[in-house]
C-alpha positions in Angstrom: 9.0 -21.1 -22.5 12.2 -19.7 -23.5 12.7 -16.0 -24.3 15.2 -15.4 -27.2 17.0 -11.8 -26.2 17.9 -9.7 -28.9 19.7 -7.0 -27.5 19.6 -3.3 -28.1 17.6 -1.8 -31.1 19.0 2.3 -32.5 20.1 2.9 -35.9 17.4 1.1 -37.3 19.5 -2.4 -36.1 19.6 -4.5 -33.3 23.0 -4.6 -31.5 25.0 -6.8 -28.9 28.1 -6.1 -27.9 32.0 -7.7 -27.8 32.9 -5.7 -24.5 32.3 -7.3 -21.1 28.9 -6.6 -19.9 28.0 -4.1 -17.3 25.5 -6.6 -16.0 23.9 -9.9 -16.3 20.6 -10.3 -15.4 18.6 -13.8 -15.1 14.9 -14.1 -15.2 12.7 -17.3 -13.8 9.0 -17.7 -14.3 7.6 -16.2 -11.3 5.2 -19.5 -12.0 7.9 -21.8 -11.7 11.0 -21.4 -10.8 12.4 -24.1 -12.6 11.6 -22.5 -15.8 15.1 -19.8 -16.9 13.0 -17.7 -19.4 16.2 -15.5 -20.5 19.0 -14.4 -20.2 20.4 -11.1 -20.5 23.4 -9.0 -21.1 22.8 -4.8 -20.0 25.5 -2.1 -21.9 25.0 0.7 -20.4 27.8 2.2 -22.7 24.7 1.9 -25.5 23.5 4.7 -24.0 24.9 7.5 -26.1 24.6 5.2 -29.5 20.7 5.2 -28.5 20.4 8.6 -27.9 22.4 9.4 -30.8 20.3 7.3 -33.0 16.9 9.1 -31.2 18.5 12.7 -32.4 18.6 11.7 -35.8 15.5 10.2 -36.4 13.9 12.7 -34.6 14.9 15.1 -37.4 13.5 12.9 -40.1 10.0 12.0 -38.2 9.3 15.6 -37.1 9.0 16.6 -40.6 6.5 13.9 -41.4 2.5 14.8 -41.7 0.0 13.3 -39.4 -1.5 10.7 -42.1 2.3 9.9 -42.7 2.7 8.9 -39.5 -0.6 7.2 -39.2 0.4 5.1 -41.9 3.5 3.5 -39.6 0.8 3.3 -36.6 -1.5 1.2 -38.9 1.3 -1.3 -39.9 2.2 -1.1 -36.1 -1.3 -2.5 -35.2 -1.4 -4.8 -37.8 1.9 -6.6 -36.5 1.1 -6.2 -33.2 -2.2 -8.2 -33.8 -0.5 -11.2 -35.2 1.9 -11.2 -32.2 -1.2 -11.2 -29.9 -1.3 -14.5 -28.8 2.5 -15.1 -28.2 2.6 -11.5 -26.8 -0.3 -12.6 -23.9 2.0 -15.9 -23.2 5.2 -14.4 -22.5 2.8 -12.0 -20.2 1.3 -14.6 -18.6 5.2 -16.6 -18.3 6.7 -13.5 -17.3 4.6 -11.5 -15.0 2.7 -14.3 -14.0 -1.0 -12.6 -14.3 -3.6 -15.7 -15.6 -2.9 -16.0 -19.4 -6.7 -14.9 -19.7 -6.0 -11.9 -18.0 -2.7 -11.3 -20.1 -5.0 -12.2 -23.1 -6.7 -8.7 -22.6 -3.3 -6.8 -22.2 -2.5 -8.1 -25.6 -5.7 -6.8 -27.1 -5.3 -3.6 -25.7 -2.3 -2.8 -27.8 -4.6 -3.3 -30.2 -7.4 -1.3 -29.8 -4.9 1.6 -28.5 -4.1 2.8 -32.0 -7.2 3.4 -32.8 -7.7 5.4 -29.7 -4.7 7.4 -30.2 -5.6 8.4 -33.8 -9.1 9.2 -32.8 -9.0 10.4 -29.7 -5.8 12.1 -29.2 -4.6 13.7 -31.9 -7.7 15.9 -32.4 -6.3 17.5 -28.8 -3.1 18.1 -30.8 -3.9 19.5 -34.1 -3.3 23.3 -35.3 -6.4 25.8 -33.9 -7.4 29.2 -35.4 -9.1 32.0 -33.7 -10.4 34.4 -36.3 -10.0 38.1 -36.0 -8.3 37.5 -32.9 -7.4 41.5 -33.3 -8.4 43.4 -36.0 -7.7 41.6 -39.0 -5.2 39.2 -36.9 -6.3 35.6 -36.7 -4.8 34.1 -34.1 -3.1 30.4 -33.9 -1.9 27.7 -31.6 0.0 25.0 -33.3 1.7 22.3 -31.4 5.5 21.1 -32.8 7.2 18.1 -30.9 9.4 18.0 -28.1 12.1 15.9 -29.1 13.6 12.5 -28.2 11.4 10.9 -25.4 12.5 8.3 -23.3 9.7 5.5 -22.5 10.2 3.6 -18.8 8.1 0.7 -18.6 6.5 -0.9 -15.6 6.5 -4.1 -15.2 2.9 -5.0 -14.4 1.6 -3.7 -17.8 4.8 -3.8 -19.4 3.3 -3.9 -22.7 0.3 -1.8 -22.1 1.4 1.3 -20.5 4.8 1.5 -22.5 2.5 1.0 -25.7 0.1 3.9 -24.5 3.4 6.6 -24.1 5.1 5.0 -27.6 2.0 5.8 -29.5 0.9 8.9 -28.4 5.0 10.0 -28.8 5.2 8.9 -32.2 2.3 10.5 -33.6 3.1 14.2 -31.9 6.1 13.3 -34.2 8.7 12.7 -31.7 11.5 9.6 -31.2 11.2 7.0 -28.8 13.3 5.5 -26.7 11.7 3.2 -24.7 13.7 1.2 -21.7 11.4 -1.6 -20.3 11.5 -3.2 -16.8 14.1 -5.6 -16.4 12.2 -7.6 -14.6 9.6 -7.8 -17.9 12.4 -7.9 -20.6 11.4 -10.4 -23.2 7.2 -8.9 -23.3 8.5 -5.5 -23.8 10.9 -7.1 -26.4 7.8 -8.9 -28.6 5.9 -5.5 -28.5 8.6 -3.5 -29.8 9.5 -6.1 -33.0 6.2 -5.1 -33.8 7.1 -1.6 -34.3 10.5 -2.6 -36.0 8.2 -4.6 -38.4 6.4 -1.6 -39.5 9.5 -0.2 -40.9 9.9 3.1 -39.2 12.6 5.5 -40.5 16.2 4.9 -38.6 16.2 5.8 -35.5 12.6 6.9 -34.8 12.4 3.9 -32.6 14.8 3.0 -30.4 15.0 -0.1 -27.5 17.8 -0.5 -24.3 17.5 -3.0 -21.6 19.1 -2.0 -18.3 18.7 -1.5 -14.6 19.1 1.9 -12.8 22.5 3.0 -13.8 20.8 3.2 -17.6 18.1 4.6 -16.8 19.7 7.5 -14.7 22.1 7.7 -17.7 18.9 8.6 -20.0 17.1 10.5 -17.7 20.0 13.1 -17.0 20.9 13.0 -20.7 20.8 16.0 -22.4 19.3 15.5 -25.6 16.5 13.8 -24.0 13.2 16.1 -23.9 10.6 14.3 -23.0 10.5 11.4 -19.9 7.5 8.9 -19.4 7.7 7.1 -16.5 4.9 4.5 -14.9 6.3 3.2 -11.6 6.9 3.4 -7.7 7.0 6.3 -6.4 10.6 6.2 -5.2 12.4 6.2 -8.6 9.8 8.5 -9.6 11.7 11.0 -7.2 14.5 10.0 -8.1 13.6 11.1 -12.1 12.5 14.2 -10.6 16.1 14.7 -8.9 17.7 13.9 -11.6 16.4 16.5 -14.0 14.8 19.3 -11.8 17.4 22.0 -13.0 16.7 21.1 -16.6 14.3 23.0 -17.8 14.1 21.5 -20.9 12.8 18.5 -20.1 9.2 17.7 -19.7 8.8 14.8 -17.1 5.4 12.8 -16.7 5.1 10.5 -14.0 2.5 7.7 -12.7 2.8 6.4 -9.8 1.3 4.4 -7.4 -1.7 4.5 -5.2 -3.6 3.7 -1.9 -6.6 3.5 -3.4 -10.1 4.1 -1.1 -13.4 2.6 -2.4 -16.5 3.8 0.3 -19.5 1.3 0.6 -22.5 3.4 1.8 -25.5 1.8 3.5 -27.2 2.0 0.4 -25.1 0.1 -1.9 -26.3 -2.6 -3.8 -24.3 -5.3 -2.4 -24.8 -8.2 -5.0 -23.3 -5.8 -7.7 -20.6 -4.1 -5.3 -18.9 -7.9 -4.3 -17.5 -8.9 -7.7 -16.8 -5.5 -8.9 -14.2 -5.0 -5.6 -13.3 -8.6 -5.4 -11.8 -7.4 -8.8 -10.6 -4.4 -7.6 -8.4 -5.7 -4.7 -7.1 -9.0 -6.1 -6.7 -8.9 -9.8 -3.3 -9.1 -11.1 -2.8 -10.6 -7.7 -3.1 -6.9 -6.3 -0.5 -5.3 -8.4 -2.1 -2.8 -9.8 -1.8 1.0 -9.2 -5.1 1.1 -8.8 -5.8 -1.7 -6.7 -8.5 -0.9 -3.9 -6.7 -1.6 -0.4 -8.8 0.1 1.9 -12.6 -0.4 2.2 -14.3 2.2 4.1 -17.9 0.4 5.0 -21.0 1.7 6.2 -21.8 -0.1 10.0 -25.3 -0.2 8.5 -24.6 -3.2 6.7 -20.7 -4.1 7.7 -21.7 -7.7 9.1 -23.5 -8.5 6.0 -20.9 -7.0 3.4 -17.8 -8.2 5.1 -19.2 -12.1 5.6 -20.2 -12.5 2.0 -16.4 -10.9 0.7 -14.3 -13.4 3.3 -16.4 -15.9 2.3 -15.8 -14.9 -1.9 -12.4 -14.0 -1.1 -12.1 -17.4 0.2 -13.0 -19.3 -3.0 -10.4 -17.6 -5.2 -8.3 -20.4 -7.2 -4.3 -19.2 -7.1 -2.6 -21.3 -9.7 -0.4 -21.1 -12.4 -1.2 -18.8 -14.7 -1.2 -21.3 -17.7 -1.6 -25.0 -17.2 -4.6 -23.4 -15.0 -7.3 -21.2 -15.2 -6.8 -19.4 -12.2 -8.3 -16.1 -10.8 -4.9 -15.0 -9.6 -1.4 -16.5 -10.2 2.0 -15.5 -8.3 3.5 -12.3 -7.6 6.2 -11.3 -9.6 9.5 -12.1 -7.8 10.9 -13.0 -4.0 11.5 -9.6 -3.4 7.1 -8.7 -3.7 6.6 -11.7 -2.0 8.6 -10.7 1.1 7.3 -7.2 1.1 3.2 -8.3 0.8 4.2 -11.2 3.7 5.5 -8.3 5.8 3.4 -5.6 5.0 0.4 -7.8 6.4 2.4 -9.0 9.3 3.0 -4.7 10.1 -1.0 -4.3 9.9 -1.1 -7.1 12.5 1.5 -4.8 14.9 -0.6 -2.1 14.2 -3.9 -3.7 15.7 -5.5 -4.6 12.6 -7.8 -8.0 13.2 -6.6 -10.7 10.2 -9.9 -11.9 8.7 -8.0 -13.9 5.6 -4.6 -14.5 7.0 -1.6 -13.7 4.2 -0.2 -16.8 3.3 3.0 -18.5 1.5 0.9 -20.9 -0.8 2.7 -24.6 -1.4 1.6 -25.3 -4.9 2.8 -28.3 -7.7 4.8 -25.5 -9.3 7.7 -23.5 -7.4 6.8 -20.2 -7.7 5.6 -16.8 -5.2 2.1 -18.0 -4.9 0.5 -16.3 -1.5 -3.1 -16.1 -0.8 -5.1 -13.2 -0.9 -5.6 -11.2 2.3 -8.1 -9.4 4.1 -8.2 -7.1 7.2 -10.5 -5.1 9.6 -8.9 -2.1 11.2 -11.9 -0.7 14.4 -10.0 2.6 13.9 -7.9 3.5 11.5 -4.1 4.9 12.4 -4.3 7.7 10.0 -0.3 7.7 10.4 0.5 4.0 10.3 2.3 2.0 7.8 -0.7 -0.3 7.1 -3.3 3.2 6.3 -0.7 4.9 4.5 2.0 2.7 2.3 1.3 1.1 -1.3 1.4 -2.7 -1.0 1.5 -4.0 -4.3 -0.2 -7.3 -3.5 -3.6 -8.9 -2.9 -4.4 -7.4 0.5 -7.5 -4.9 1.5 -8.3 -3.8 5.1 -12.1 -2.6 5.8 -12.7 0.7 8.1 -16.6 0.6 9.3 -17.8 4.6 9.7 -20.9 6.1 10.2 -20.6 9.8 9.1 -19.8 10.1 5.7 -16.7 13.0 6.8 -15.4 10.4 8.4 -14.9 8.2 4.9 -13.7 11.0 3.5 -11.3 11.9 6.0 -9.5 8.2 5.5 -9.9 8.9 2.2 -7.9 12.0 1.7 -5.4 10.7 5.0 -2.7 9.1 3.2 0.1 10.4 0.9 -0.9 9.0 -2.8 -4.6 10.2 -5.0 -4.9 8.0 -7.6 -8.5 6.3 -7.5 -11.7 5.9 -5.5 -14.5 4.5 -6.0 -18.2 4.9 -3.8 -21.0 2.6 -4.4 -24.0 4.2 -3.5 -27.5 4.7 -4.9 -27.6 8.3 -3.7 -26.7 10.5 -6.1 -25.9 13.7 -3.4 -23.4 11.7 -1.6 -21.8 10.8 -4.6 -21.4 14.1 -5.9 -19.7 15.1 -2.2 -17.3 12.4 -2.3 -16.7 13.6 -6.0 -15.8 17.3 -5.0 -14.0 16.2 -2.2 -12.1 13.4 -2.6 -8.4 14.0 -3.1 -7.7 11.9 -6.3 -7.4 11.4 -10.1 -9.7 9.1 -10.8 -13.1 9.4 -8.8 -16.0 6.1 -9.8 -19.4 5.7 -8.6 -20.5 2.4 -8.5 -17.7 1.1 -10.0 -14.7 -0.4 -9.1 -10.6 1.7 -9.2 -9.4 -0.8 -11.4 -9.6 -0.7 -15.0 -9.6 2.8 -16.4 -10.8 3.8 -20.0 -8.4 4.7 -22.4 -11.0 7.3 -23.5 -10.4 9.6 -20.5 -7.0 10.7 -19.1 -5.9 8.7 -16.1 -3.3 10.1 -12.9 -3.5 11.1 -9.8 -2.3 14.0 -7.8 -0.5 14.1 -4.4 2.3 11.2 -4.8 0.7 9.4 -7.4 1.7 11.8 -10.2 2.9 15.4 -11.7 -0.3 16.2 -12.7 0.6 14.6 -16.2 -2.5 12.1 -16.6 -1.6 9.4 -19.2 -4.5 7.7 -21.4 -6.2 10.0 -24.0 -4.4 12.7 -22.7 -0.8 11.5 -22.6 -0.3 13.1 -26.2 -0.9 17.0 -24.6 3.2 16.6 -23.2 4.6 15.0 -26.4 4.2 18.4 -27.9 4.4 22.2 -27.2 2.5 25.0 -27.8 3.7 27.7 -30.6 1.4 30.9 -31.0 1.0 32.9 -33.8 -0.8 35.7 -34.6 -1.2 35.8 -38.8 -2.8 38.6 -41.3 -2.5 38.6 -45.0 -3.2 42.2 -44.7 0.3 44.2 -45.4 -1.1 47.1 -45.7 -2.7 48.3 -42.5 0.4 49.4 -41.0 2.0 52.6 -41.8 5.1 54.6 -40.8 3.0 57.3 -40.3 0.9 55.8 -37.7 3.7 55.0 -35.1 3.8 57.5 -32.0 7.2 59.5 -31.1 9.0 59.8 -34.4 10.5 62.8 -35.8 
């Protein structure tokens, strides 16, 4: 499948340039490597046309009612529908999640409008207080923060992005959205769908790059608003980058070491798929993949037979001349981290249950099996209890004492998701108060969040910014006003201290 690049998209234009290049960048089917699915050239002296282009159609969008807007939304979702299926391929090519899988991604963009219009703007929209004071009502309305720059991940690159662009748009600001260059020619097919809808000039804006862009963006000036969905790393780096500016509203999501507790009362035919799921889709790269299993030692023997054995029977292919459960990892670079990351929980006396493989397959491509791990007693300062591993690895802790759950739980840096399967409804409600996280599920598994509700985490998974519903509450910010038609209930008479 070959990717046609288009370049850079302000002024209401796409645009390449004569000048040499700042970078070249070559992508390769994670599937097979044999497959070139673009090329690409990175300007990073586009910056300042783009965020020139953001200024100005920031001033023509802001002006713009709600149902305006909503009417360039609509004709969004009606081009991004068409695109769906090519949009889902180029996923599956690209990122190399099973085109079923990337199926879903593509419907969510989707469905997204809808919740954006529905859900989110009604969190938005102008509130009165009457008789605030005496014949004062009292008002909050919410105006737009400017030009908002859009960093895409590369594991939902269309998604996540599409999640940030929409809520942006309709607070009224511009977008600049800069995808992952690992995730280019996705991010690409998404955004025609917003040129197709025939915004005003400059309301939408598109730049491919690598760092050196994106640290350009973030430390620019005229950019107010910063959506980020990434590692936690360049998340501090954003944070460096624009911590003295206070007129910059930064919203990070980051990643995770995500807990899910298995009491002695779960009900384990329903608890295997729904953390099979959690641990290995999207071959584990997921923020909120599950990669450590604290298990009751009630029923630990049981549980942990049945998943090595499930765990076991999942296909790895390629993720479209097969219909496999998971397909590769992304690049050579996530390969050698997952590879290494296992072979560090060996050093750190964790028993290998499913050993972490480099899979041989009929296409070249980072295919490795899925992994599984039993730790006696977890290091609550290693490597293997504390760091992200974005790959398809998960290590069970057996405990007795529910505290002692919770303490793994809460051990490690990140506080994105849990989940506790249970039938007890008092020991879920502990783990709910006490659980250090954003996202908190009973009988459910981390992965897989609801649009409807605002998703983050605390600790090193966020900046207490929770995307979903609620991304659209830092597009915008908060005037007051206190109102009275009355102009006649103040007199010169009544003011204290005059002559």
């Amino acid at each position: 499948m070959k990717m046609a690049l288009k370049g850079d998209y302000f002024n209401g234009a796409w645009h390449t340039s004569q000048t040499t290049p700042s970078e070249n960048l070559i992508k390769l089917s994670p599937a097979d490597l044999s497959v070139e699915l673009w090329r690409a050239s990175i300007w990073s002296g586009h910056v300042e046309s783009v965020v020139d282009s953001a200024v100005k159609g920031f001033e023509v969008w802001r002006k713009l009612s709600f149902d305006e807007r909503i009417v360039y939304l609509r004709r969004y979702q009606e081009a991004v529908k068409k695109r769906g299926d090519e949009i889902a391929l180029a996923l599956a090519w690209e990122v190399g999640k099973p085109l079923w899988e990337a199926k879903t991604e593509a419907s969510a963009l989707v469905s997204k409008v809808d919740v954006t219009i529905n859900d989110s703007l009604k969190r938005i929209q102008t509130q009165t207080i009457k008789d605030v004071m005496p014949k004062i009502d009292g008002h909050t309305i919410q105006k737009p923060i400017g030009p908002s720059l859009v960093i895409g991940p590369f594991n939902f690159p269309c998604h996540l992005a599409n999640g940030q662009i929409l809520s942006c748009l309709l607070a009224g600001n511009s977008i600049i959205f800069k995808p992952s260059e690992k995730t280019i020619g996705s991010a690409q097919l998404m955004f025609e769908a917003l040129v197709e809808a025939g915004f005003p000039a400059g309301v939408i804006n598109f730049i491919n790059g690598t760092g050196e862009v994106s640290g350009k963006l973030t430390s620019h000036p005229k950019i107010k608003g910063i959506f980020f969905t990434g590692s936690r790393a360049v998340g501090k780096m954003i944070l460096k980058n624009t911590h003295q500016d206070l007129k910059k509203m930064v919203a990070l999501e980051l990643g995770g070491k995500n807990s899910t507790i298995v009491h002695h009362d779960a009900h384990i035919p329903h608890a295997l798929p729904e953390l099979l799921r959690a641990c290995f889709l999207t071959s584990g790269q997921r923020c909120t993949s599950t990669s450590i299993i604290l298990i009751h030692k009630k029923i630990a023997d049981e549980f942990i037979s049945q998943f090595v054995d499930v765990t076991k029977k999942i296909i790895v292919d390629h993720p479209v001349h097969t219909n496999p459960f998971m397909g590769p990892l992304i690049d050579a670079q996530a390969e050698k981290l997952y590879l290494d990351f296992c072979a560090q929980g060996l050093r750190e006396g964790a028993e290998e249950l499913v050993a972490a493989k480099k899979l041989e397959m009929a296409f070249q491509g980072h295919y490795v099996s899925p992994s599984l791990h039993y730790l006696a007693k977890a290091d609550m300062k290693g490597k293997f209890v504390q760091e992200e591993i974005f790959g398809p690895n998960a290590c069970f802790f057996p405990y007795e004492d529910l505290e002692e759950a919770l303490n793994v739980v809460n051990c490690t840096e990140y506080g994105l998701a849990a989940s506790v399967f249970t039938r007890d409804q008092s020991v879920f409600q502990k783990c709910l108060m006490e659980i250090e996280a954003g996202l908190v599920n009973l009988n459910r598994s981390t992965v897989g969040a609801s649009a409807r509700l605002p998703f983050g985490g605390m600790k090193d998974s966020g900046n207490f910014r929770p995307a979903a519903v609620s991304t659209i509450d830092y597009c915008v910010h908060t005037l007051a006003s206190l109102e009275t038609t009355d102009d006649t209930s103040s007199k010169l008479s009544d003011v204290v201290g005059l002559k």
